[in-house]
matplotlib code that plots the C-alpha trace (Angstrom):
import matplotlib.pyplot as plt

x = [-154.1, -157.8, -157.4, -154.6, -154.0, -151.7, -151.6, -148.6, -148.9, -145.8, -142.5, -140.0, -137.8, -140.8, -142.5, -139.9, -138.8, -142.3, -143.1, -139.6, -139.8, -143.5, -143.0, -141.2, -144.6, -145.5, -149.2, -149.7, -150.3, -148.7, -149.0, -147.0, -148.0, -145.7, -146.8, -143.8, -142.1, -139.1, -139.5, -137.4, -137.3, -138.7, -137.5, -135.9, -133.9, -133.2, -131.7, -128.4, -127.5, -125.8, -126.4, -126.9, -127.2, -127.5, -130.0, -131.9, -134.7, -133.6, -136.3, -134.8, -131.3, -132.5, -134.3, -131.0, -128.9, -130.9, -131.4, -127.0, -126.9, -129.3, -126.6, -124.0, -124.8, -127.4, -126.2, -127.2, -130.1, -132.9, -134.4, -133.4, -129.9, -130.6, -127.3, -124.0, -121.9, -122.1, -124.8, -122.6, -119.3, -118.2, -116.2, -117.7, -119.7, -118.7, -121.1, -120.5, -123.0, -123.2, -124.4, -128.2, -128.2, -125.2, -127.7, -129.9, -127.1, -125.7, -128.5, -128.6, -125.6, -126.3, -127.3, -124.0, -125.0, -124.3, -121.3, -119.6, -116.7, -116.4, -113.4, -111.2, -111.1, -107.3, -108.5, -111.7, -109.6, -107.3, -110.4, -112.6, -109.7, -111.9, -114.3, -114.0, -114.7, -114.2, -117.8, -119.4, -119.9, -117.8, -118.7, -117.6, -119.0, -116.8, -119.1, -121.4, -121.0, -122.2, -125.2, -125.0, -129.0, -128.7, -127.4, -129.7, -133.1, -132.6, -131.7, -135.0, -136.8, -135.0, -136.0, -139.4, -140.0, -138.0, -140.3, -143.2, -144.8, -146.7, -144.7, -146.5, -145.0, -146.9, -149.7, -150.6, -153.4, -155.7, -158.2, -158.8, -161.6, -163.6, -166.5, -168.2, -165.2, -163.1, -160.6, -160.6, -158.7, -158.1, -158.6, -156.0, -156.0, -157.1, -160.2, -159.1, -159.7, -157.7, -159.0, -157.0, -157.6, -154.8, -153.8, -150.1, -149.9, -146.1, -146.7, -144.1, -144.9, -148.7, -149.6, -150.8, -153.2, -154.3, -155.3, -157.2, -159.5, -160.6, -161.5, -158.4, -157.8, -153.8, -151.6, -148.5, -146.8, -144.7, -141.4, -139.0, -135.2, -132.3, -129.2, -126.4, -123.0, -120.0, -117.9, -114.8, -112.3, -108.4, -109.5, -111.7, -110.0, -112.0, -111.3, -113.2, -116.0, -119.7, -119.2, -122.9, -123.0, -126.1, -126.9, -125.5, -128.2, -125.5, -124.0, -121.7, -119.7, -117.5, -118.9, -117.2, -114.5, -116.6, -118.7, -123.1, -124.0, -127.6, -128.5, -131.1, -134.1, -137.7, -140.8, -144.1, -144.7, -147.5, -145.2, -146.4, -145.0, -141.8, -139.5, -136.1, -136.2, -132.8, -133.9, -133.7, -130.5, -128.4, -127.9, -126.8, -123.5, -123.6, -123.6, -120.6, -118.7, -119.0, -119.3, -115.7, -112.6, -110.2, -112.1, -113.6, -116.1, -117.6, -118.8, -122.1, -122.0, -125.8, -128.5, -132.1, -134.8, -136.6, -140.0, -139.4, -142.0, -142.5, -145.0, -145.7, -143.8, -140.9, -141.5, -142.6, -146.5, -146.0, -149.1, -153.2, -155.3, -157.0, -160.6, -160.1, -159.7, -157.5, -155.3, -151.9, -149.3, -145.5, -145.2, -143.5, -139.9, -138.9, -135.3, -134.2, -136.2, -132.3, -131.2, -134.4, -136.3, -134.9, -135.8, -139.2, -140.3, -139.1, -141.5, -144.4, -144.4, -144.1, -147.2, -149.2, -148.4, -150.3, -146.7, -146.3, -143.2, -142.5, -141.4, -144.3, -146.0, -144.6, -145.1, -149.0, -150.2, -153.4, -151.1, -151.1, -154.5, -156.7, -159.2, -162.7, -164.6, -167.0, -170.5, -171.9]
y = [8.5, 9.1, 11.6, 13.4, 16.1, 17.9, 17.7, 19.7, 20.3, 20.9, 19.0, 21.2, 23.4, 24.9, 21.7, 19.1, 21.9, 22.1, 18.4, 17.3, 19.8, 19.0, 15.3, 16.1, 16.6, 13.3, 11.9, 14.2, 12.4, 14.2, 13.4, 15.4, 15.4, 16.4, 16.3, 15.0, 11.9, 13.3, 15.9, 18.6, 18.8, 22.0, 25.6, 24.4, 22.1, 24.5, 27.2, 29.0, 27.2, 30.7, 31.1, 34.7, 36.1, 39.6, 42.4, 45.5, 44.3, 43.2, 40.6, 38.6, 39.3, 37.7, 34.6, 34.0, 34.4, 31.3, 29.4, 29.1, 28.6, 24.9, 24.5, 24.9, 22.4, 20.0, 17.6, 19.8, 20.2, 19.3, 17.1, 15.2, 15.5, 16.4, 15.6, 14.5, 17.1, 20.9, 21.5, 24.7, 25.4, 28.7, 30.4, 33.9, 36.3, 39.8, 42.2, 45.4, 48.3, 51.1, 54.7, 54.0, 50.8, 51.2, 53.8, 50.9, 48.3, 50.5, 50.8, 47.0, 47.1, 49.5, 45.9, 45.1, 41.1, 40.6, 38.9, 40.7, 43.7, 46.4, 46.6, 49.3, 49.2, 47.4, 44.7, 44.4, 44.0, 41.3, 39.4, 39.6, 40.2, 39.2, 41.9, 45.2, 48.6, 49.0, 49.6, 52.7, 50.2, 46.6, 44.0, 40.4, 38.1, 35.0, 32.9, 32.7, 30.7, 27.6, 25.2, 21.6, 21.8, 18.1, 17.1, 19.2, 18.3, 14.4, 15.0, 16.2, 13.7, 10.4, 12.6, 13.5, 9.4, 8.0, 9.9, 8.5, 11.4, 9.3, 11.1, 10.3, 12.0, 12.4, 12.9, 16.1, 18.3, 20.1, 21.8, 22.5, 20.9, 23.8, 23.7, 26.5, 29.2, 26.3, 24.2, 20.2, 18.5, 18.3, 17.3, 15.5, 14.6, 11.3, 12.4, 11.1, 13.4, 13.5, 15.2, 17.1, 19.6, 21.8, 22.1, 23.6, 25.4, 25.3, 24.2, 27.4, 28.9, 27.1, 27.9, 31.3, 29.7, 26.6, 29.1, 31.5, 29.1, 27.9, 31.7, 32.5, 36.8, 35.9, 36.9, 35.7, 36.4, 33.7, 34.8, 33.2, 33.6, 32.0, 30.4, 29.6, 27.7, 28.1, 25.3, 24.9, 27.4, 27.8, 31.1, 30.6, 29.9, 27.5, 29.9, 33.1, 33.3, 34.4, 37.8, 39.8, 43.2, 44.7, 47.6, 45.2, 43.1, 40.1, 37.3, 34.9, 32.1, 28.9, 25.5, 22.9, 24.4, 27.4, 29.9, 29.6, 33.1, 35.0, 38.0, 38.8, 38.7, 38.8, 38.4, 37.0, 33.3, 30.6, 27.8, 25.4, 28.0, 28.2, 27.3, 29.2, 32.0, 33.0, 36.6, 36.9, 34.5, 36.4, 39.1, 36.6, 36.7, 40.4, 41.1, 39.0, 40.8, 44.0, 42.7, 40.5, 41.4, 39.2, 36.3, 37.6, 35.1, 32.2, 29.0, 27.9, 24.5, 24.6, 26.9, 26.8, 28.4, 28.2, 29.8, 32.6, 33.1, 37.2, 39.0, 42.7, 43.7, 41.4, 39.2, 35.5, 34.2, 32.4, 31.7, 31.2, 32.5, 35.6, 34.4, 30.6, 28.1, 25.1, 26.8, 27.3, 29.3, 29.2, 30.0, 33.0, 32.4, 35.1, 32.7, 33.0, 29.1, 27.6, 30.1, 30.3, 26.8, 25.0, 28.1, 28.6, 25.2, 25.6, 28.6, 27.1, 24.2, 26.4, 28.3, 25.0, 24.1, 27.2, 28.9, 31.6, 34.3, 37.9, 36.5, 34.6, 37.6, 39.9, 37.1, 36.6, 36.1, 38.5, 41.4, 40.2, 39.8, 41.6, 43.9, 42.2, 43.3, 46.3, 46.4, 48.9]
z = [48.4, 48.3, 51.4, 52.9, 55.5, 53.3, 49.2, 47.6, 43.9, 42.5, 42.8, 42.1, 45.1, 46.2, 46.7, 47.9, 50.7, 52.3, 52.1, 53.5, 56.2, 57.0, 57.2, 60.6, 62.3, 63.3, 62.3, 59.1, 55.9, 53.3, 49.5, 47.0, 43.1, 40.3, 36.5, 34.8, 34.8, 37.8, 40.0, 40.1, 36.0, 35.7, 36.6, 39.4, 37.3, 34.6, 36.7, 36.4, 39.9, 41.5, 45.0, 45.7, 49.4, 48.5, 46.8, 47.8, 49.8, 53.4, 53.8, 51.1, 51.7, 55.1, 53.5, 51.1, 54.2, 56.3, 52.9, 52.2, 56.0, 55.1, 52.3, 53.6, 56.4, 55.4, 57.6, 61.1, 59.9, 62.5, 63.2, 60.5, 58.0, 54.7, 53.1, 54.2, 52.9, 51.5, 48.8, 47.8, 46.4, 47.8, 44.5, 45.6, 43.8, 42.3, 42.3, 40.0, 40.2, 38.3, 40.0, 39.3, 41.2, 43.6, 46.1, 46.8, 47.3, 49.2, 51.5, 52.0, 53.2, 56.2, 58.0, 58.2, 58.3, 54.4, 54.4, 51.9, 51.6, 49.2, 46.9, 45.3, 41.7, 42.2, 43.9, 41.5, 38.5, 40.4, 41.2, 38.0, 35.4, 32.7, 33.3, 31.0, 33.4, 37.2, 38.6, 40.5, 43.6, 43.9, 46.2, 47.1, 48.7, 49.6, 50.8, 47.7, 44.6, 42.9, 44.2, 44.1, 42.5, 41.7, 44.7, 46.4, 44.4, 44.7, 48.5, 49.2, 46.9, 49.4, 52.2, 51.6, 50.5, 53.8, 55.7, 54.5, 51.9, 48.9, 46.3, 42.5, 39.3, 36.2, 37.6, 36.1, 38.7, 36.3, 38.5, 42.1, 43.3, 44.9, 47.9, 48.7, 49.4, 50.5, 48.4, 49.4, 47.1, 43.4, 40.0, 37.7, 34.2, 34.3, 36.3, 39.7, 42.8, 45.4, 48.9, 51.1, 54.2, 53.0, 49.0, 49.0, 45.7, 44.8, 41.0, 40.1, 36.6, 36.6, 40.2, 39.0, 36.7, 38.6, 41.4, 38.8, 37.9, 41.3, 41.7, 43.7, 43.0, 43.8, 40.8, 39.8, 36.3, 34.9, 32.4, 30.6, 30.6, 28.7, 29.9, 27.3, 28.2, 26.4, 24.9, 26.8, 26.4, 27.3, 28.7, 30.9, 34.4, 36.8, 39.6, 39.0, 40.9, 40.0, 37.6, 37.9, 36.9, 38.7, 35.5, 32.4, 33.5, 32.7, 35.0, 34.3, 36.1, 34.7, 33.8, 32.6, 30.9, 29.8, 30.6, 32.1, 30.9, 31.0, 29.3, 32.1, 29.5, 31.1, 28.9, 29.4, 29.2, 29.0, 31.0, 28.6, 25.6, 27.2, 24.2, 23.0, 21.1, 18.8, 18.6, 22.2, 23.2, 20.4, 23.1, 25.4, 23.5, 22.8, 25.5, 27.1, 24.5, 26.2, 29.9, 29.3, 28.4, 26.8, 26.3, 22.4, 20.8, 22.4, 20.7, 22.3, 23.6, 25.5, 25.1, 27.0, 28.9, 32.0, 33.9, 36.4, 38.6, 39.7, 41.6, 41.5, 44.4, 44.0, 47.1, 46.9, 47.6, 50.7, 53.0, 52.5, 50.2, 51.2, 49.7, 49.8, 53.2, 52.8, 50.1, 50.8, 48.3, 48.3, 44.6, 43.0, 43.7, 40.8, 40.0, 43.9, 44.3, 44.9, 47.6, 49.5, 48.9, 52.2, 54.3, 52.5, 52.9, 56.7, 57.0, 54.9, 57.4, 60.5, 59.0, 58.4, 62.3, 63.2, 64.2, 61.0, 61.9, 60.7, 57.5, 56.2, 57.3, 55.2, 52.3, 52.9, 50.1, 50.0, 49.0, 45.3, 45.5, 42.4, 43.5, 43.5, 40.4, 41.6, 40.3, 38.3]

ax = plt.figure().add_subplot(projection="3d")
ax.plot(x, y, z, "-o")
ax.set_aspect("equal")
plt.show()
């Protein structure tokens, strides 16, 4: 694995989807590197596992729409199956918005490709009957629900191997390896280096960092949220589907017998800092106590954290590097990585074969790009 064509740093969603997708081009050595012991064990595995198709910007309302199209039939996918059977479970996903955010939702919907139907407040309550208030704006959507992230994750892994990509974990990269204004390989924490025509940055909450110090002006700003599942409880039916109220910034959905629920917290994070904090996840409950009705106080069974990823304008990083050649991005998935990782890595390979669409486009990366530092 001295030299490769491609090197991908970072095997979480972000990763596996572009090297399983670029494997398919026949000739191209592809090596993907992933710093701890499995891949997939980061963000990606730490996520709250919700497939949602539907926001305020239509560019990713389009992106989740073609990424739970891949779930939902992994096995058509070509030229290769992914998997043999559904990586979603379609529950549905109430959406409850209060007058600030309903204008914008209701905007989105204008498209009339989103899959979803508006309610009346009747029908709202016989659908969510757990959930206190009828909202300004309520929306279902069917066809959402509950990703198979496991199923999904070790997928791509047997994929990306089968097809030939020299896959290492624990090898930690600690610096691009930088000629010139072109990157060629990288640095890892043993010493080694590894040389590459094209570095694909998809290390999700370090990409940021590992691109700053190569010189790189892209920036990304890594956050940390908590996830908390209840303990099993009589009243929690299996059937409700995803509960996220848009303004409560709260979602909730059933697992195992309880309840995954997220307080929608979002504070700055060193990814390597990322630990719980009780201050914070106290509201997680709080909060369910006002969103749900008839449910009262739940026993925590699980609590933990995760990096999300975000950019300035809410869009991910997906293409070069405005200042430096051989440097790829698809980074800053800001907690939609599960949705939209099949159809980002299908549009990071399409971009490395020289074929980049409307979409990656609109995701080039040079828009996050710092302003050079102007003399004085």
């Amino acid at each position: 694995m001295e030299r490769v064509d491609v090197l991908v740093v970072g095997g979480g969603i972000a990763g596996l989807a572009s090297a399983w997708w670029l494997a398919r081009t026949p000739g191209l050595r592809i090596a993907l590197l992933e710093r701890a012991p499995r891949c997939g064990t980061g963000s990606s595995g730490r996520s709250a596992a919700i497939l949602r198709t539907f926001g305020t910007d239509p560019l990713l309302n389009a992106l989740a729409r073609a990424g739970a199209a891949h779930l939902r039939r992994p096995g058509a996918l070509a030229p290769g199956a992914l998997a043999p059977s559904a990586l979603v479970e379609e529950s549905g996903l109430a959406l409850g918005a209060g007058a600030r955010a309903a204008a914008g939702l209701r905007a989105a919907l204008a498209d009339g490709q989103h899959g979803g139907r508006e309610l009346a407040p009747a029908a709202w309550r016989a659908l969510v009957p757990h959930s206190t208030g009828t909202p300004e704006l309520a929306l279902h959507f069917p066809g959402d629900g509950r990703i198979d992230v496991d199923g999904l994750l070790s997928a791509l892994e047997r994929g990306v191997r089968a097809a030939g990509v020299e896959l290492a974990t624990g090898c930690e990269v600690r610096e691009l390896l930088r000629a010139g204004a072109r990157i060629e390989g990288v640095r890892l924490a043993d010493g080694r280096e590894l040389r590459a025509e094209t570095v694909v940055l998809a290390a999700g909450g370090w990409a940021g960092a590992l691109g700053a110090r190569a010189g790189s002006r892209v920036e990304l700003r890594p956050t940390r949220r908590h996830l908390m599942v209840s303990a099993p409880d009589a009243r929690v039916s299996a059937r409700w589907p995803v509960l996220w109220l848009e303004e409560q910034g709260f979602y909730c959905r059933p697992e195992l017998g309880g309840l995954l629920l997220c307080a929608c917290d979002t504070s700055d994070v060193a990814p390597d800092a990322c630990a719980v904090d009780m201050t914070v996840a106290a509201e997680i409950p709080a909060r369910a106590a006002r969103a749900l009705l008839g449910v009262g106080a739940l026993e925590r069974a699980r609590l933990w954290c995760g990096v999300r990823t975000l950019t300035a304008d809410g869009r991910f990083a997906l293409g070069p590097d405005p200042d430096l050649a051989g440097l790829v991005w698809v980074a800053g998935l800001g907690g939609h990585g599960m949705t939209v990782g099949l159809e980002l890595g299908r549009l990071a390979a399409e971009l490395l074969r020289g074929r980049a669409g409307a979409e990656a486009r609109a995701l080039d990366p040079a828009r996050l790009a710092r302003a050079p530092a102007t003399a004085v």
